[in-house]
C-alpha positions in Angstrom: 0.0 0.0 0.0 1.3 3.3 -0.6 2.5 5.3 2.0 0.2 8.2 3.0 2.7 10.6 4.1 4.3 10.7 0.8 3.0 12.6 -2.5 2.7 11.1 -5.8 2.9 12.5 -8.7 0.2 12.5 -11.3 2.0 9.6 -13.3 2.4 7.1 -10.1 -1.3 7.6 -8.6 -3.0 7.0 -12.1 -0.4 3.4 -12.5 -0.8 2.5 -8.8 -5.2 3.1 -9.7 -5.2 1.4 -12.7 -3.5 -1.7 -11.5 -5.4 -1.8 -7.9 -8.8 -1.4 -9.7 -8.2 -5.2 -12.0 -8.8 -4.1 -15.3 -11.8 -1.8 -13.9 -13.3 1.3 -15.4 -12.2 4.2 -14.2 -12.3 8.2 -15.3 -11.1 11.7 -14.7 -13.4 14.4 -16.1 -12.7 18.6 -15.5 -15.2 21.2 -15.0 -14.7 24.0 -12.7 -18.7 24.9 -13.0 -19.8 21.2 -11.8 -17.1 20.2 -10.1 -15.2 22.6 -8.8 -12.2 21.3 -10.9 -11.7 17.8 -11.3 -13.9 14.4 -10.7 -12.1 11.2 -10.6 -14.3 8.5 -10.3 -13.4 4.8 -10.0 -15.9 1.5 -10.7 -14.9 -0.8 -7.8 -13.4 -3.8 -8.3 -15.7 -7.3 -8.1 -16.7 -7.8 -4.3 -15.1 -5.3 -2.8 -17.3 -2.4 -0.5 -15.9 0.9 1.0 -18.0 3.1 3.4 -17.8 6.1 1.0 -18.7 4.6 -2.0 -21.5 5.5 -4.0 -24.5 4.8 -6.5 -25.6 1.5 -4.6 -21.5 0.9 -3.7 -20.5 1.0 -7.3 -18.3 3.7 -7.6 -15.6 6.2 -5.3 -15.6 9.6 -6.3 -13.1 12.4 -4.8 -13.6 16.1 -6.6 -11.2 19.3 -6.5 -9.0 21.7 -7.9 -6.2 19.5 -8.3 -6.1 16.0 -10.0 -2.9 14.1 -8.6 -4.3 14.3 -5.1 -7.9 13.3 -6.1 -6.6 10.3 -8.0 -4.3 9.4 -5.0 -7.2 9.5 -2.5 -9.2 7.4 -5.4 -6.6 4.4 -5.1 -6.4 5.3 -1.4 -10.5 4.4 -1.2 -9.7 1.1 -3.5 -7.0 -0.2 -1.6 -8.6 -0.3 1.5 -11.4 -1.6 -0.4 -10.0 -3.9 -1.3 -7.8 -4.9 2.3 -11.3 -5.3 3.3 -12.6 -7.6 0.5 -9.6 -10.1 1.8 -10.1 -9.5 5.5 -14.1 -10.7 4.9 
């Protein structure tokens, strides 16, 4: 798991997303009028739940002005999604 206390750039959040979410749609979509900035939104992988999921548990959204960090929390959500998915 990545270590929290240390940024990533754009480049190593959207590899380290991409391989936690299993082949798994995910997006990043800018609009300062609806969003405020950016919304990165990731599809969850196959059995896997996190408290701040949303659309039925489908989906973790994070929206801001700035991407890398939203796409850092994104992968954040899905790896402890998916710690838990392993714990159950």
């Amino acid at each position: 798991m990545h270590d929290k206390n240390t940024a990533e750039t754009l480049e190593e959040a959207i590899a380290r997303l991409t391989a936690l979410l299993e082949g798994r749609y995910w997006s990043m979509r800018h609009s300062e009028v609806v969003y405020g900035g950016w919304l990165v939104r990731a599809s969850m992988p196959l059995s896997a739940t996190h408290p701040s999921s949303t659309l039925n548990g489908l989906w973790i959204d994070a929206s801001g002005p700035n991407l890398a960090p939203l796409v850092t929390d994104v992968a954040n959500k899905v790896a402890e999604a998916l710690a838990m998915r392993g714990a159950a």
